[in-house]
C-alpha positions, 0 to 999 in steps of 0.5 A: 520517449515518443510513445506515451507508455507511462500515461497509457498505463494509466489510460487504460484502467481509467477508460475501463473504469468509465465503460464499466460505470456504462454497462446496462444494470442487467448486464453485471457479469459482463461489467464483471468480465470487462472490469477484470479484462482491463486489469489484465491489461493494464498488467501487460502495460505495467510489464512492459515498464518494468522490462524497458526499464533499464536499471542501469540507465537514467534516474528517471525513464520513459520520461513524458513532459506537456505544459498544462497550466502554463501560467503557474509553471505546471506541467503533466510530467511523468518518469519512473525510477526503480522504486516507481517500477515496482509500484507500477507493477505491485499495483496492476499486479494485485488489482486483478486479484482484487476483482476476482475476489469481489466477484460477489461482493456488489450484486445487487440485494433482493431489496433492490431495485433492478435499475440499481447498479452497485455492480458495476460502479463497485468495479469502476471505482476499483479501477479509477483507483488504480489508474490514479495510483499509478499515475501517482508513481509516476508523476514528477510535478509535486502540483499533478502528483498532489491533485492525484493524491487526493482525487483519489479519496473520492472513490475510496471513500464510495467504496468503503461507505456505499460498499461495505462488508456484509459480514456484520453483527449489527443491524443493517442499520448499525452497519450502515452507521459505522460504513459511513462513520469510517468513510468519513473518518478515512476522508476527514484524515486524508483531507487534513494531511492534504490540505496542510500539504497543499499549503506547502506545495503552494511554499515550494512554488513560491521558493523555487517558482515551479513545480517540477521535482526533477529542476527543483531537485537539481537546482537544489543540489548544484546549489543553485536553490538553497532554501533557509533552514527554517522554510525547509523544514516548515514545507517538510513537514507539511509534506510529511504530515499528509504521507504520514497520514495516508502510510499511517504512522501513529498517531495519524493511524487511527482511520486504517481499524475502522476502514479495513473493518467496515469495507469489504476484503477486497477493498481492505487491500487496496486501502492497505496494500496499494493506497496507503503505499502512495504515503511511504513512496512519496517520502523517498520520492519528495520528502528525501529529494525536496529537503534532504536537510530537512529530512536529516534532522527530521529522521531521530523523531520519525525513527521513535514514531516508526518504532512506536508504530512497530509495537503499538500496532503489534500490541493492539494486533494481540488484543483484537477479536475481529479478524479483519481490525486484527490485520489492520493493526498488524499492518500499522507495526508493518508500516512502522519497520517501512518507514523507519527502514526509509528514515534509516539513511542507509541503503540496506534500510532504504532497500529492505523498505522499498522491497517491504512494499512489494512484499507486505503488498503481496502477503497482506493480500494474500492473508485478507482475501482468505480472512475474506473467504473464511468471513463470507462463509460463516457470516462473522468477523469475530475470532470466537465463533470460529474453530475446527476449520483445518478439518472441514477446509484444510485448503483454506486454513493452509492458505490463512497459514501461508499468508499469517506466516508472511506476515510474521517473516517466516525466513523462507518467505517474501517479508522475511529478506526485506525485514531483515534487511530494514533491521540490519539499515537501522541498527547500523546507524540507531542499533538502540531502534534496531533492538527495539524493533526486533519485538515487533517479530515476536509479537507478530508471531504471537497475534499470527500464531493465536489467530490461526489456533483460535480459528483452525485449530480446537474442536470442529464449532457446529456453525462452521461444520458444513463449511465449504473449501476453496472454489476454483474461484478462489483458488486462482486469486490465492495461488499466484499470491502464495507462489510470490510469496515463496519465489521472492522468498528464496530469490528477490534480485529481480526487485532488488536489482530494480530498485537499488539504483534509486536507492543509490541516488536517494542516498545521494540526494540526502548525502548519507553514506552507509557508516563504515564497520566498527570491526574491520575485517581481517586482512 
């Protein structure tokens, strides 16, 4: 393609991101303006993506390729699949609603000198963010793709460190202690997993003598690369480790409580709902593609840690008292019934997990931009000093239950098909997981249904009695995500039939058929 779409998508966020570092200090609300105008149109560039996309077309389309380390075989090469598609759009979807809802979040404190500038270099950030996301969904050179990888710890760990939630118990003192504390545990992590995945994409060039996921890829499946079955497994994993890292997967998951708890609502949903998605799509997209025999015999212990994650993280949701470290937790069990709908090797796993992104993206914002409202205004995380909040905010608590019934898969609503559909993949083939997993929905609807009766529910608490409504604000950042959640709901072909091909090929890449019915059906 002559036009370079996909590198403009991910441009223009990237520019916006330096103008708005560049706003005067005086002039925060149109460093605001320009930050949230950006969004909106990196959210038309990524919807014409999806709508040049041809499902049925080329695995790979919109394709750009230009040496840039000729040297060492690296080129910027860019190219989506279906999968790719939706996370383009999942992304550029979401940041907007980001923005809106940190409106407030980084204007400067009364302390502060007036040259201090944490407005605008909040929103920048966020917007570098999300140029270096997409660009990830969109490269198809394992070197660009893992130099995006982790470039993009660095603003996330400015954002959480230097622009974390107000609405905590301690000190400022204290607060600045665990901001930094979970900073740095969020960096020390991800910086582990890249640099044991850096050794193996250093492997990979020296077994295939480039970098190009396309050409190793075809090589490898015309037979024209064979790897031993030894080197395949030691780079897979080193793969692995680090998307095992940024999804998490118990027991790298231990950074996501504290980052989510410290950071502010906003930024808790990129970690979640945008970042940590780069993790889960990585697998399908090189551990799957680079090594599928690796990645076969791999799948029976991913599988017990998928299910590990699924009622490990469901069971520590139960127990938490803070809200925000309630919604992490619940996260963690989300990402174990993705992975382990990827690890599947069936089509409805591989489907029900792609489509578990985009709808554990949408219901997850939705659900911790309200917690994020309901925190700022009474100035407290803890579950215990709330109550009563139904009768004085029923806007608010309407919304906290739309999006708490998201989350536990309320038939009707986005998670539930993709859900479903994860479960149905894996007991197919590992019905013992299957079973296993289905606890994970009991359990979610325990900690989701106990959250909501302990902060909505009861007697009116004096503290939360003159406590303000949805503004409009507010409303226009919450609506669309509700409206999602009930459209894909009730119609998800719109993703579906976008992803299903990719899925198809991923299918094909790692030689898996779905198993055949033991009953068959009556003639």
């Amino acid at each position: 393609m002559s036009f370079p779409l996909l590198t403009l998508t991910a441009a223009v966020p990237a520019v916006g991101a330096v103008l708005t570092a560049a706003v005067p200090a005086a002039r925060r609300t149109a460093a605001k303006w320009l930050a949230l105008l950006v969004s909106l149109a990196t959210l038309v560039l990524a919807a014409v993506v999806a709508v040049r996309f041809d499902p049925g077309g080329d695995r790979y389309q919109l394709t750009e390729s230009h040496s840039w380390i000729a040297d060492f075989g690296v080129r910027y090469e860019l190219g989506v699949d279906g999968i790719g598609v939706a996370l383009v759009a999942l992304t550029a979807l979401l940041i907007p609603f980001v923005i809106l809802a940190g409106w407030h979040d980084a204007d400067p404190l009364e302390t502060q000198s007036k040259r201090w500038r944490p407005t605008q270099g909040f929103f920048a950030l966020i917007l570098m963010v999300e140029a270096m996301v997409i660009l990830s969904f969109e490269a198809t050179d394992v070197f660009l793709f893992y130099i995006l990888f982790e470039a993009m710890l660095i603003p996330m760990y400015f954002l959480i460190g230097g622009f974390g939630d107000r609405a905590h118990a301690g000190s400022d003192e204290n607060a600045a202690a665990q901001r930094s504390y979970a900073a740095v545990k969020f960096l020390l992590y991800n910086l582990v997993g890249g640099l044991i995945m850096l050794a193996a994409v250093i492997g990979l060039y020296v077994v295939a003598g480039n970098f190009s996921l396309t050409e190793i890829a075809e090589a490898r499946a015309s037979g024209e690369l064979e790897m031993a079955a030894t080197t395949e497994r030691l780079l897979f994993l080193g793969f692995f480790f680090a998307f095992a890292v940024k999804a998490p997967l118990w027991p790298l998951h231990t950074w996501l409580p504290n980052a989510m708890g410290e950071a502010t609502a906003p930024v808790a949903v990129l970690i979640t709902a945008v970042v940590d998605k780069v993790g889960t799509f990585a697998m399908l997209r090189f551990c799957l593609q680079l090594f599928p025999e690796a990645s076969t015999w791999a799948t029976p212990a991913i599988i017990v840690l998928a299910l590990i994650s699924i009622v490990y993280g469901a069971l520590l949701a139960v127990g938490q008292r803070d809200i925000k470290r309630l919604i992490a937790y619940a996260s963690i069990s989300h990402f174990g019934f993705i992975i382990m709908g990827i690890f599947a090797m069936t089509s409805q796993g591989q489907s029900g997990a792609t489509l578990y992104m985009i709808n554990h993206g949408i219901s997850t914002a939705a659900l911790m931009l309200v917690a994020g409202f309901l925190i700022s205004r009474r100035g407290s995380r803890l579950i215990a000093d709330y109550g009563g909040v139904q009768k004085v905010a029923p806007v608010l608590a309407g919304t906290f239950l739309v999006g708490g019934l998201a989350t536990l898969s309320l038939p009707g609503l986005a998670p539930f098909v993709s859900e479903f559909l994860v479960l149905v993949g894996t007991f197919a083939r590992y019905p013992v997981a299957g079973i296993v997993a289905t606890s994970g929905i009991v359990l979610a609807a325990l900690y989701t249904l106990v959250l909501y009766q302990r902060t909505m529910t009861g007697p009116v608490k004096e503290e939360v009695r003159a406590m303000p409504d949805l503004k409009a604000r507010e409303l226009v950042v919450v609506a669309p995500l509700i409206a999602l959640l009930l459209l894909l709901g009730v119609y998800p072909k719109p993703v579906t039939e976008i992803v299903d091909p990719a899925v198809r090929h991923t299918m094909s890449d790692v030689q898996q058929k779905d198993p055949r019915p033991e009953v068959e059906a009556a003639k």
